[in-house]
KOLTOR-567217 format. One record per residue (C-alpha): residue number from 1; residue in one letter; y, x negated, z. Coordinates in steps of 0.05 Angstrom, whole numbers. Layout:
BEGIN
    nr   rest       c2       c1       c3
   NUM      a        Y        X        Z
...
This chain:
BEGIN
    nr   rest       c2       c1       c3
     1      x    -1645     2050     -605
     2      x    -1705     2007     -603
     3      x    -1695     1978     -667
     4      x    -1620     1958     -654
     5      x    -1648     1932     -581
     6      x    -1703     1888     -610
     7      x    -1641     1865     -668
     8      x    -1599     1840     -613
     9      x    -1659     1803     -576
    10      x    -1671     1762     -641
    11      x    -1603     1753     -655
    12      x    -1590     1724     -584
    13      x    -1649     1691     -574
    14      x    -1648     1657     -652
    15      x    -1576     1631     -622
    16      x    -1595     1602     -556
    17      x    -1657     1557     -596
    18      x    -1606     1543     -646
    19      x    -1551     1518     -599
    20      x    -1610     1484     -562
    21      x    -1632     1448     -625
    22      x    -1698     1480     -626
    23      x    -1736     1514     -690
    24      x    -1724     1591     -699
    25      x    -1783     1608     -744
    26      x    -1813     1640     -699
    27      x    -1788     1674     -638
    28      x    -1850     1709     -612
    29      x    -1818     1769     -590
    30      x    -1872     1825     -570
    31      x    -1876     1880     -519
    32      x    -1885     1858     -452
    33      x    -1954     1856     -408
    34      x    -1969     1926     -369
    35      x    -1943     1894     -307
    36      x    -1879     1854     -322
    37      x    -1820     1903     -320
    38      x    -1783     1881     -387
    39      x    -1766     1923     -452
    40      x    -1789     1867     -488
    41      x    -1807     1793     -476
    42      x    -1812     1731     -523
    43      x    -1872     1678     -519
    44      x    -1840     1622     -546
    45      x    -1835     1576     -498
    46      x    -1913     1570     -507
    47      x    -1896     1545     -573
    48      x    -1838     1503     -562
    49      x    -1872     1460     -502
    50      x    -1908     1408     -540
    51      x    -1844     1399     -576
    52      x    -1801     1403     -516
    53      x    -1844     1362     -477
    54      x    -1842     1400     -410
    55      x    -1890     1460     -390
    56      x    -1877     1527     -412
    57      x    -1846     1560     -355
    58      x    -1791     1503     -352
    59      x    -1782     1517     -427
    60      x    -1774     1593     -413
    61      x    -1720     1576     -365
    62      x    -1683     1525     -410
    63      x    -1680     1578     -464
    64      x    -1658     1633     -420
    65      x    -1598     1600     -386
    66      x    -1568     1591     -458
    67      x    -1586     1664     -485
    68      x    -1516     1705     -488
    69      x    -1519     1783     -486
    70      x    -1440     1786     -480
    71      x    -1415     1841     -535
    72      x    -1490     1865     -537
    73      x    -1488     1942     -543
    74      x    -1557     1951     -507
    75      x    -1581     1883     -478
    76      x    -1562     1891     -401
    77      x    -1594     1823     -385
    78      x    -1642     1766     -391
    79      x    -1691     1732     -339
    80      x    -1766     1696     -338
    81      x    -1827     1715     -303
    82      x    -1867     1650     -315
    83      x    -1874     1618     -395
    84      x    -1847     1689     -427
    85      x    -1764     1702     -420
    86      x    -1752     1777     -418
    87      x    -1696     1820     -442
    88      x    -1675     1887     -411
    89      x    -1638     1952     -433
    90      x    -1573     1983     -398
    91      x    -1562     2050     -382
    92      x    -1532     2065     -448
    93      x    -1599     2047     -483
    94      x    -1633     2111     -448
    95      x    -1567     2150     -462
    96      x    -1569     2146     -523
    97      x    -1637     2156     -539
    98      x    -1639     2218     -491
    99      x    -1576     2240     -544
   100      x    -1615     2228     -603
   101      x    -1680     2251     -598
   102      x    -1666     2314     -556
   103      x    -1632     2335     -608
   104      x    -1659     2313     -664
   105      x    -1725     2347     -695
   106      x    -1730     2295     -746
   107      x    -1727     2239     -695
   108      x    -1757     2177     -713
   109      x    -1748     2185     -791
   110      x    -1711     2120     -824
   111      x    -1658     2122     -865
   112      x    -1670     2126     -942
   113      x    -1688     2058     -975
   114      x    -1678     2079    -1040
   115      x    -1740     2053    -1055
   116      x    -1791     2092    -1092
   117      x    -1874     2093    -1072
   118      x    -1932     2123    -1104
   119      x    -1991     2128    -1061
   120      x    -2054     2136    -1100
   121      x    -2119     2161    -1058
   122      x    -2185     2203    -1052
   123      x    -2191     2196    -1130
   124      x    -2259     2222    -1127
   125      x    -2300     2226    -1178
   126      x    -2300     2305    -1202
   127      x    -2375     2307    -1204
   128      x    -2381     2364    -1139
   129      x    -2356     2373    -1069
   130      x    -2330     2327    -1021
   131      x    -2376     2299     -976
   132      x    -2369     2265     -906
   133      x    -2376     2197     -925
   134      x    -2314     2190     -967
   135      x    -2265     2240     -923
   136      x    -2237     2181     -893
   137      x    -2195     2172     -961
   138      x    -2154     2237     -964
   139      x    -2143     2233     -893
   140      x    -2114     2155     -886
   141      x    -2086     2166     -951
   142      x    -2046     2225     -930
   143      x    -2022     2187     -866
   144      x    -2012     2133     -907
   145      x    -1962     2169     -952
   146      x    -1933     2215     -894
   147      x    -1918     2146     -858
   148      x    -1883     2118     -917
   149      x    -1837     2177     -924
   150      x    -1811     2178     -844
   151      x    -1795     2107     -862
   152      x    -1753     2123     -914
   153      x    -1788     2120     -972
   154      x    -1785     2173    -1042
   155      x    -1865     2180    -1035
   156      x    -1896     2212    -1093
   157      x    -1990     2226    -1073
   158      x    -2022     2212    -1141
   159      x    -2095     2230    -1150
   160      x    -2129     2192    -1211
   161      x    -2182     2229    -1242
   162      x    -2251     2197    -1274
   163      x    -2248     2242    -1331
   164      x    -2274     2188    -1382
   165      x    -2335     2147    -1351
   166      x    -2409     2156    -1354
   167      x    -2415     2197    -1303
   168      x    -2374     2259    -1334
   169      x    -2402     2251    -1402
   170      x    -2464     2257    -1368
   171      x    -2444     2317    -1320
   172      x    -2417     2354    -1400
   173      x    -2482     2345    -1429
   174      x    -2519     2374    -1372
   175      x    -2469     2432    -1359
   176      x    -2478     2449    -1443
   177      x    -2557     2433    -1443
   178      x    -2576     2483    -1386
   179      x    -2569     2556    -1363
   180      x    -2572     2586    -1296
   181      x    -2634     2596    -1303
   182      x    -2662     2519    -1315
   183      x    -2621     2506    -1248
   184      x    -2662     2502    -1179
   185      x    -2614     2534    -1121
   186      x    -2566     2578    -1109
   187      x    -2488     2549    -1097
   188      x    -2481     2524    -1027
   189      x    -2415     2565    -1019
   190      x    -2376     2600    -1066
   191      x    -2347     2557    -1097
   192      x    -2331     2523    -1171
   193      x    -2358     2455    -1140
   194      x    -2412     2479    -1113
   195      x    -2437     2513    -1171
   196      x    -2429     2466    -1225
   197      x    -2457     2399    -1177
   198      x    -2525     2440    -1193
   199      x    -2514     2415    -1267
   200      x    -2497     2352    -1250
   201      x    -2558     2344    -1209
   202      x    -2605     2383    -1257
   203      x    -2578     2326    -1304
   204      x    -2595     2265    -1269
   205      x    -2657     2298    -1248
   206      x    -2678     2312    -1324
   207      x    -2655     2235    -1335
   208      x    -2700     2199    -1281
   209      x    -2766     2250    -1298
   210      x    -2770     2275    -1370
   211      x    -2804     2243    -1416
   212      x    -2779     2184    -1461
   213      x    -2771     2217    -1529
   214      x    -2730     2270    -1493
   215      x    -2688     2219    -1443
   216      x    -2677     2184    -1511
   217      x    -2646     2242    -1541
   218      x    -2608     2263    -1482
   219      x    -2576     2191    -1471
   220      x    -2549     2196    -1548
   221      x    -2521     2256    -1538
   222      x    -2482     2228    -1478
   223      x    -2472     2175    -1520
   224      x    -2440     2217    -1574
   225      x    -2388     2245    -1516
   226      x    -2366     2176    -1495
   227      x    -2360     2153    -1573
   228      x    -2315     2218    -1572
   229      x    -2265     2206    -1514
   230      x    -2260     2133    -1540
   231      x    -2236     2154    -1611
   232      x    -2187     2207    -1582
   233      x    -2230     2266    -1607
   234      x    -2188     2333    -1587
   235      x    -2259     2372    -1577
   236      x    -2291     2323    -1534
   237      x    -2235     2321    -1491
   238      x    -2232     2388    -1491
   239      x    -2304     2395    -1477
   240      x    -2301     2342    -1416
   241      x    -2244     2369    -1398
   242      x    -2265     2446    -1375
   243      x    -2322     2414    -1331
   244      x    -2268     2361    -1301
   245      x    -2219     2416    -1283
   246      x    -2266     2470    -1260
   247      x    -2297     2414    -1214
   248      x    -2230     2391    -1194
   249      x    -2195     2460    -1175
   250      x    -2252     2469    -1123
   251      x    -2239     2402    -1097
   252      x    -2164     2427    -1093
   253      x    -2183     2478    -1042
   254      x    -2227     2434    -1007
   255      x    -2171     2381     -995
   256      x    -2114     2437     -973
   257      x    -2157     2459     -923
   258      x    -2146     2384     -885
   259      x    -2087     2386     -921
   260      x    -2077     2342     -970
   261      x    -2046     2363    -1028
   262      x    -2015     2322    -1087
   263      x    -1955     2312    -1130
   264      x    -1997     2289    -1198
   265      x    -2073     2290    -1218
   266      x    -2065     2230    -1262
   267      x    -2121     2232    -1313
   268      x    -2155     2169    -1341
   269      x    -2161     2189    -1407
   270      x    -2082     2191    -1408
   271      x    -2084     2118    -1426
   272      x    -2144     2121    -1478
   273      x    -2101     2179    -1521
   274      x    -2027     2144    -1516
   275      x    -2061     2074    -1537
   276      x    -2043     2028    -1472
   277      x    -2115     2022    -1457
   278      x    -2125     1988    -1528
   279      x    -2064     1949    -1509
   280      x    -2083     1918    -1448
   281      x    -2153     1894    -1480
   282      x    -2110     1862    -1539
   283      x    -2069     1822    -1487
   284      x    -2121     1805    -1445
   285      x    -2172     1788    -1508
   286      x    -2107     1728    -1522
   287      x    -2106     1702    -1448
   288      x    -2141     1627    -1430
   289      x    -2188     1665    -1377
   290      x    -2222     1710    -1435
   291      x    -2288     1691    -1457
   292      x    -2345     1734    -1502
   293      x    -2406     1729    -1460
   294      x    -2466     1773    -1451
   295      x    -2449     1818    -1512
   296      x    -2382     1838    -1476
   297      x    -2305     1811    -1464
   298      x    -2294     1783    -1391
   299      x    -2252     1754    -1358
   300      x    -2254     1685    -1315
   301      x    -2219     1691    -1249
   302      x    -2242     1636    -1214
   303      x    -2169     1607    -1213
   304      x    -2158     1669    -1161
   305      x    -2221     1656    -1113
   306      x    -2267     1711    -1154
   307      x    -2332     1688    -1181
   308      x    -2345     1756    -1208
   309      x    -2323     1754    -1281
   310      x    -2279     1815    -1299
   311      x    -2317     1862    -1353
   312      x    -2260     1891    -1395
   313      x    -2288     1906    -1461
   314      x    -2360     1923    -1494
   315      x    -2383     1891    -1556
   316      x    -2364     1963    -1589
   317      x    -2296     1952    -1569
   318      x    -2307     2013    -1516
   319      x    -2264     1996    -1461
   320      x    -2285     2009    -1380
   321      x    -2264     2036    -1323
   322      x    -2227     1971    -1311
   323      x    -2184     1970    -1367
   324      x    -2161     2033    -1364
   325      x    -2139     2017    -1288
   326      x    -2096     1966    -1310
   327      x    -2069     2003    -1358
   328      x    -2056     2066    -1299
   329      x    -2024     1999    -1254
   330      x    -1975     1980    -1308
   331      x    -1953     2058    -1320
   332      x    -1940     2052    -1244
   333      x    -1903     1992    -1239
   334      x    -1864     2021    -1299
   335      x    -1848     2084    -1267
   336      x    -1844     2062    -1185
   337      x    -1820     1998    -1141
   338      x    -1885     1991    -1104
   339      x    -1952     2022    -1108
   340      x    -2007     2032    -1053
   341      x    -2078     2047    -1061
   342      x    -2133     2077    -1012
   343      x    -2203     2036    -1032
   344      x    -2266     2051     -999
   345      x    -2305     1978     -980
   346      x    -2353     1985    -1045
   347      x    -2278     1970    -1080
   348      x    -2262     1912    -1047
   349      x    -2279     1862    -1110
   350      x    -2250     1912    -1154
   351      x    -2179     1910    -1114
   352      x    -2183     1832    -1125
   353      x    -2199     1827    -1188
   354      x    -2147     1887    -1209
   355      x    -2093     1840    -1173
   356      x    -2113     1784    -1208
   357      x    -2102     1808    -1274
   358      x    -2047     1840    -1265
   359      x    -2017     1775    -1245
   360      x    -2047     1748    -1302
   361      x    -2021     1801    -1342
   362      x    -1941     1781    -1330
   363      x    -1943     1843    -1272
   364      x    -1919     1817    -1200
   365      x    -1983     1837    -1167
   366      x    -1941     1836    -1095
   367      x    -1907     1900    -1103
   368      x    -1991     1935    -1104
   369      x    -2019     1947    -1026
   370      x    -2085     1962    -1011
   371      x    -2121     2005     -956
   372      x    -2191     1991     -951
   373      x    -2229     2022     -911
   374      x    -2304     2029     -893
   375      x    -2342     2106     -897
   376      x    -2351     2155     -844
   377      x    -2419     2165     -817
   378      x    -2458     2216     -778
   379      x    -2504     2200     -729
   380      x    -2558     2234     -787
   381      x    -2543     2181     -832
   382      x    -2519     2168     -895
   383      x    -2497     2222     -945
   384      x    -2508     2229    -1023
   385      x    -2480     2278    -1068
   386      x    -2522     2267    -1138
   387      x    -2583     2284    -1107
   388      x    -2556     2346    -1063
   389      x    -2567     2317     -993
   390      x    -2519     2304     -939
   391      x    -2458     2342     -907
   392      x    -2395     2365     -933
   393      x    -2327     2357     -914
   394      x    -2329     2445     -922
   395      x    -2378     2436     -872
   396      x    -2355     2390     -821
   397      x    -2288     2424     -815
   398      x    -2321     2499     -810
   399      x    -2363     2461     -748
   400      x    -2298     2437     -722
   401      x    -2254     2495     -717
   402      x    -2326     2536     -689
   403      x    -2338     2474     -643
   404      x    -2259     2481     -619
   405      x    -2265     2555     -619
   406      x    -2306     2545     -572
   407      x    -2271     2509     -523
   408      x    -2208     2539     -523
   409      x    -2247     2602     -501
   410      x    -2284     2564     -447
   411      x    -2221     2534     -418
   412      x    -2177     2600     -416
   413      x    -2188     2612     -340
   414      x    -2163     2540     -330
   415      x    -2090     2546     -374
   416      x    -2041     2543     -325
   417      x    -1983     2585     -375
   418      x    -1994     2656     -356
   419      x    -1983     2675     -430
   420      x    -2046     2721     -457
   421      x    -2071     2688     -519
   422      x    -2089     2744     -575
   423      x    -2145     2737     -622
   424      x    -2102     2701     -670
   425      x    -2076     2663     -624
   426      x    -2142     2636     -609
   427      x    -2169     2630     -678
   428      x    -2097     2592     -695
   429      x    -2112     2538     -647
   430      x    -2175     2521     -661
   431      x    -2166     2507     -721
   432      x    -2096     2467     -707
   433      x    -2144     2439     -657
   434      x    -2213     2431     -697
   435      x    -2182     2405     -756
   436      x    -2134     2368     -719
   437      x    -2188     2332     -689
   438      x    -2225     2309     -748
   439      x    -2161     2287     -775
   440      x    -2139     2250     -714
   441      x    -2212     2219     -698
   442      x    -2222     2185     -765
   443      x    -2151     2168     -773
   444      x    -2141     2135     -710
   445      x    -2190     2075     -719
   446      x    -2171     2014     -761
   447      x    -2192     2025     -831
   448      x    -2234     1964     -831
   449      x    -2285     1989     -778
   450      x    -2347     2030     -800
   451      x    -2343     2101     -762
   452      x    -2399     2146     -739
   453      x    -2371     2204     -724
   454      x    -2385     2244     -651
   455      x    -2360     2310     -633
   456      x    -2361     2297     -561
   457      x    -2309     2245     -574
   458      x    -2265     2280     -617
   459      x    -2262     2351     -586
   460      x    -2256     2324     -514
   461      x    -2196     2357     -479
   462      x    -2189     2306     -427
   463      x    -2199     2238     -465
   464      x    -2152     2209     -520
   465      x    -2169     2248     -571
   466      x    -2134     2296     -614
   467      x    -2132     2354     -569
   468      x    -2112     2315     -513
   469      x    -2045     2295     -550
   470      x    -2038     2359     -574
   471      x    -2030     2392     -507
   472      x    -1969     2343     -496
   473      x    -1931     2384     -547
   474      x    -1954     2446     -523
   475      x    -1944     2427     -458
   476      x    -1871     2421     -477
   477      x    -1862     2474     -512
   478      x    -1882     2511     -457
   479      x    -1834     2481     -405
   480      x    -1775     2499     -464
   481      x    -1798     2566     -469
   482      x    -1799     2578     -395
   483      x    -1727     2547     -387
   484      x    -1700     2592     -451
   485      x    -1730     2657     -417
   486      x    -1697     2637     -353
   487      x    -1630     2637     -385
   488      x    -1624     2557     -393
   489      x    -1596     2523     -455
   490      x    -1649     2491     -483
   491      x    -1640     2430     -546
   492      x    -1676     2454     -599
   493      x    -1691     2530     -564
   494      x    -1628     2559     -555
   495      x    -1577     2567     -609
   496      x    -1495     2581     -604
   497      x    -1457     2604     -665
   498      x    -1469     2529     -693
   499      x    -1546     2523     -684
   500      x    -1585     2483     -635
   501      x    -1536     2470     -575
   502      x    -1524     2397     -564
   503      x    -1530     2360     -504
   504      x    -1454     2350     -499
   505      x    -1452     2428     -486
   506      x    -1502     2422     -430
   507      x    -1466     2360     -397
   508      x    -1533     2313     -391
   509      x    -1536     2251     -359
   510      x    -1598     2203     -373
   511      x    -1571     2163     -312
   512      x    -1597     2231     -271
   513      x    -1663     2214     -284
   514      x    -1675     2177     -221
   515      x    -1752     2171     -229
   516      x    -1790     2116     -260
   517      x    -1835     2167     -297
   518      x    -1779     2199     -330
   519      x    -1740     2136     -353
   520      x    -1813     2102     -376
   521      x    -1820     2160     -417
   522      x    -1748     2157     -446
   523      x    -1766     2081     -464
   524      x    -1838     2110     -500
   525      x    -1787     2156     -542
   526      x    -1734     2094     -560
   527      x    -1791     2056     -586
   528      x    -1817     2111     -630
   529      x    -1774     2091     -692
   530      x    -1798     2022     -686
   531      x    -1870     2043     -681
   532      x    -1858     2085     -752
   533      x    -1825     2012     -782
   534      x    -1880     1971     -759
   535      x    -1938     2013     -782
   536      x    -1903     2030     -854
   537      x    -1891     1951     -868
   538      x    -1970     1937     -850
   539      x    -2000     2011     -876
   540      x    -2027     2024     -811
   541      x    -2026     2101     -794
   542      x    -2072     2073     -737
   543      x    -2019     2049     -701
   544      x    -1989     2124     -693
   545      x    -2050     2152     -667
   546      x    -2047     2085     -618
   547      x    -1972     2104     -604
   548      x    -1991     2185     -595
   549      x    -2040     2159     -527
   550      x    -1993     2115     -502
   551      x    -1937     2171     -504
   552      x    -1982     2215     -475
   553      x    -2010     2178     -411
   554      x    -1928     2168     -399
   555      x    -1910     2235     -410
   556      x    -1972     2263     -368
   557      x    -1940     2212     -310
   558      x    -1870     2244     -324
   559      x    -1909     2315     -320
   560      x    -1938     2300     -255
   561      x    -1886     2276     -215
   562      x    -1822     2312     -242
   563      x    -1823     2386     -239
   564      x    -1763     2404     -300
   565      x    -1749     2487     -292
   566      x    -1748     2482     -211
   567      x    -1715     2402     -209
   568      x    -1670     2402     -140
   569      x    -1603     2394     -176
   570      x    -1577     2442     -248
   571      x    -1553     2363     -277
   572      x    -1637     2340     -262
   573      x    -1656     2401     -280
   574      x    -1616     2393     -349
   575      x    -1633     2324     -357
   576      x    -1702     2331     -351
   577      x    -1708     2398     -397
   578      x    -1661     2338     -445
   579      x    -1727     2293     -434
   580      x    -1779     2343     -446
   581      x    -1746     2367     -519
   582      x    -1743     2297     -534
   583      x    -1815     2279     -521
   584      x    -1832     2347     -553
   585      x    -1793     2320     -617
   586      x    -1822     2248     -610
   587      x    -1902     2281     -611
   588      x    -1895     2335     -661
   589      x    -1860     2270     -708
   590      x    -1918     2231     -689
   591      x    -1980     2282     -701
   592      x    -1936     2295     -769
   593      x    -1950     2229     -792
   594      x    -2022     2237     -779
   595      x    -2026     2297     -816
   596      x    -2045     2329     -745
   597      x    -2015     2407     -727
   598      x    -1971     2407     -666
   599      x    -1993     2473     -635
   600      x    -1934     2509     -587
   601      x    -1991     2533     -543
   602      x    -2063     2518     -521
C-alpha cells in the first residue's frame, strides 16, 4: 500500500509543478520529520525558491493549492507545515494494509521481475577455517541475496573457489611434503579445516625458516604444480583438488551453522580447462590500453581514473587471478541479467579495475554491483589465519549461543508468558538468539564502517539489538497463541476447512483501531514493502535491520497502550489480534531478510 501511496504522491505532485510550469526532476519526496503528522512530505519548494523567486514556505503553498488527489485510491489530502507540502492516507490505506498483511505470511515480498541475479560472496580462500575478520562476507552476502529475492528477483548464491593461485599450490606441496608427525599441534576442533590449516601453516613456516637450498627446492616444486594447473594437467588438478575440497567441505559446515548455504561452488580453474581464460588474455593482449612492461602484460586504465596498471598475463604466458575473474564475469553475464559481488575493502582497486575492463572488454559493466565492506574486529585485535592466531567464526558463534544461554536463563523469573520453557526450549533460543545476534549486529551497520565487535551491544535484551527485535515476534506470537487457546479466530493461527481464516470471516475493521499506537503501527507495516524496494535497488540489507528498530519502538508503543485478548469491545478485540498477526508477519519477513531466526517464544 505504501508503494501505490508514494506512486500517487509523485504522480500528483509531478502534475501540479507541471501545470505550474515548474521542473519535475526532482520532487524530493521523503518521509516526514518525527513531529510533523504526514505519511510522507516533499522538500521541493527548497529547491524551487531561487527559481520561483519567493521563500520556501510561499512556494510550498503555491504548489499545494494546485496538487489534485481526486480519483486517488489512497491520498485523503494535501496541506503544508512550513517549506515541506505533506500528503496523507485515508482510511482505506490502513484497511487495506490491515487486509494484506494479517493475512499474508509472505507480506512484503514483490512481485516476480523476471529478472535473474547471481550473488557471488564469502569466496574464501580454502586455505583453513573461517575467521572473525572476514564473517562479515557470508553474513551481508546472505542478506544481500535474501533481500534480492523478497524483491522479486530469481537469486542464485555462487561461491568462487581459489583453487588455482599460489596459495593452494603451496598449501598441495605442504599437505604431500609432511606427515602428522612433522606437524606442531593438535586440530583446534574436529574438523577437516582444522586439521589440514596445520599443513598449510607447517608450509609457510618451512618457507620463511629453512634454509635456501631447501626453500629453493620447495618453491620449484610449487612451481611445478602451478605449471600443471596452467597446462590443464588431469593429476595436478586432481592433486589440488583433494586439498581444495577437503578444506572446503569443513568450511561448508562452518557457514550452515550462520546459515549460509549456496547454490554453486564455482571453481576457478573452470575457466583455465574450457580455454576462456586464454581467451580473454588474447583479446585483451589486441586492446589500445595493453602494454608489455616489467616482464608481464598490463593493462593501462588511466582512461577510467585507475593509476594502478592491470597485471593480466606473465611473461610465461601464465595468466592471474585477474584474468581468470574476467573470464568468471563474462560466464555470468552470459548466464544472468545482473551480477552482485560482496568485496572486502583490500578489493576495492580490484572491483575498479575488474569494471574497467570489462567495459573495455565489449561487457556493459552496469549490470555488476558491488558490496564493499570493511572487516570485523574484536576489541583483541586483528586476526590471521596463516600463522594460526586469532578467533574463529566456530568460536565466536559457540560464545554466542553460551553468552545467550546465559541470559535467557537469567531472565526466566522476569517472562511475563506463564509457559514453562523445557531444556530444549532453552537451548533453541539461544541459539535463535546467539546466532541471531551476531548475524543482526554485523549486518546492521553500513558496510562501509569498520566494526569492533562487543557482546554487550549485541546480546542486550533491552537495546536495539537482535534480541530486542526478536522479542517483538515472540511477543506476538504469544498474544496469537493466547487468543487461539481462548477460542478466538486468529489470521494465521486458526484454520477452517480452507486454511488460515481470513479477516472477512472475522468481520475486522482497521477504522476500530481508535488509538494512535495502533494505527502508527499499521502505517510501520504499509511501509514495509517499500523499505524491501529501497534497500534491494541500493544493496543495503542495513536498511532492514534500520527498519526492524523502528517497527519495534512502534509496536512496543502499540504493546503498551492497547491490551488485544481483553480489548473492551469483540470488533477491538478482533482488530487488534488483525494488527498483531500483521506486525508478527511484517518482523518475522524482516529478520528473514537478515538471515535472523524469528523465535515464537523467549
Amino acid at each position: 500500500m505504501f508503494r501505490q501511496f508514494r506512486s500517487e504522491v509523485e504522480a500528483a505532485l509531478a502534475d501540479a509543478l507541471d501545470a505550474l510550469d515548474l521542473p519535475t526532476d526532482d520532487l524530493g519526496i521523503e518521509r516526514p520529520p518525527d513531529d510533523m503528522d504526514a505519511t510522507l512530505a516533499s522538500s521541493v519548494a527548497f529547491r524551487l525558491a531561487g527559481e520561483v523567486g519567493d521563500a520556501p514556505p510561499n512556494v510550498a503553498a503555491t504548489v499545494a493549492e494546485a496538487v489534485s488527489v481526486a480519483g486517488a485510491d489512497y491520498v485523503a489530502s494535501v496541506d503544508t507545515v512550513g517549506p515541506y507540502v505533506n500528503f496523507h492516507a485515508n482510511e482505506r490505506y490502513l484497511s487495506d494494509t490491515l487486509d494484506s498483511a494479517a493475512v499474508d505470511a509472505d507480506y512484503g515480498a514483490l512481485p516476480d521481475r523476471d529478472t535473474s541475479v547471481v550473488v557471488e560472496h564469502t569466496s574464501a580462500n580454502p586455505t583453513g577455517p573461517i575467521h572473525v575478520g572476514r564473517a562479515r562476507n557470508p553474513i551481508v552476502g546472505d542478506a544481500v541475496a535474501n533481500l534480492l529475492e523478497y524483491a522479486g528477483y530469481d537469486v542464485d548464491r555462487h561461491y568462487y573457489v581459489n583453487d588455482a593461485g599460489r596459495q593452494m599450490a603451496v598449501f598441495t606441496w605442504a599437505y604431500e611434503r609432511f606427515d602428522e608427525d612433522d606437524l606442531d599441534a593438535e586440530p583446534a576442533r574436529d574438523r577437516a579445516e582444522y586439521d589440514l590449516v596445520r599443513y598449510y601453516r607447517k608450509g609457510n613456516a618451512f618457507l620463511e625458516e629453512a634454509d635456501a637450498d631447501a626453500v629453493e627446492t620447495a618453491e620449484a616444486e610449487i612451481q611445478s604444480i602451478l605449471q600443471g594447473l596452467e597446462a590443464g594437467d588431469e593429476e595436478t588438478y586432481e592433486r589440488v583438488g583433494e586439498v581444495v575440497d577437503t578444506v572446503l567441505g569443513g568450511m561448508k559446515e562452518c557457514l550452515g551453522r550462520l546459515p549460509a548455504e549456496f547454490d554453486e561452488f564455482v571453481k576457478e580453474t573452470r575457466f583455465m580447462r574450457d580455454d576462456s581464460t586464454d581467451e580473454v588474455a588474447a583479446r585483451l593482449k589486441e586492446t589500445d590500453q595493453a602494454v608489455y612492461e616489467e616482464d608481464a602484460w598490463q593493462l593501462e586504465l588511466d582512461a577510467w581514473g585507475i593509476d594502478k596498471n592491470l597485471v593480466f598475463l606473465r611473461s610465461d604466458d601464465t595468466s592471474l587471478y585477474t584474468t581468470r575473474d574476467l573470464a568468471h564475469h563474462e560466464w555470468k553475464f552470459a548466464n544472468y541479467d545482473r551480477a552482485v559481488t560482496v568485496l572486502g575493502e583490500d578489493h576495492k582497486l580490484q572491483a575498479d579495475q575488474l569494471d574497467a575492463t570489462l567495459e573495455l572488454l565489449g561487457n556493459d559493466a552496469d549490470r555488476l554491483g558491488h558490496v564493499i565492506y570493511s572487516y570485523v574486529n574484536l576489541p583483541d585485535g586483528k586476526m590471521s589465519t596463516r600463522k594460526g592466531t586469532g578467533v574463529m567464526l566456530d568460536d565466536l558463534l559457540d560464545e554466542a549461543i553460551d553468552r545467550a544461554r546465559e541470559a535467557v536463563e537469567s531472565r526466566m523469573d522476569d517472562r511475563i508468558r506463564d509457559d514453562d520453557l523445557t531444556d530444549e526450549d532453552v537451548e533453541r533460543i539461544a541459539h535463535q538468539v546467539g546466532i541471531g545476534a551476531v548475524r543482526y549486529d554485523i549486518v546492521s551497520k553500513q558496510p562501509a564502517k569498520a566494526i569492533t565487535f562487543e557482546w554487550e551491544d549485541a546480546l542486550d535484551f533491552e537495546a536495539q539489538s537482535a534480541p530486542f527485535v526478536q522479542y517483538v515476534h515472540a511477543r506476538c506470537a504469544g498474544i496469537l497463541g493466547e487468543a487461539a487457546a481462548a477460542g478466538i479466530d486468529v489470521p494465521g493461527v486458526t484454520e477452517d476447512a480452507d486454511g488460515d481464516v481470513d479477516l472477512d470471516a472475522l468481520d475486522v475493521d482497521a477504522g476500530a483501531l481508535e488509538t494512535e499506537a495502533a494505527r502508527d503501527l499499521l502505517r510501520e507495516v504499509a511501509r514495509f514493502p517499500a523499505a524491501i524496494e529501497a534497500a534491494a535497488d541500493d544493496l543495503e540489507p542495513h536498511t532492514i535491520a534500520t527498519f526492524t528498530r523502528e517497527f519495534a519502538d512502534a509496536y512496543n508503543a502499540f504493546y503498551r497502550e492497547c491490551p488485544v485478548v481483553t480489548a473492551e469491545t469483540d470488533e477491538l478485540r478482533d482488530a487488534r489480534i488483525a494488527v498483531v498477526a500483521a506486525a508478527k508477519h511484517t518482523m518475522a519477513n524482516a529478520l528473514d531478510v537478515l538471515g535472523v531466526e524469528a523465535p515464537e517464544s523467549m
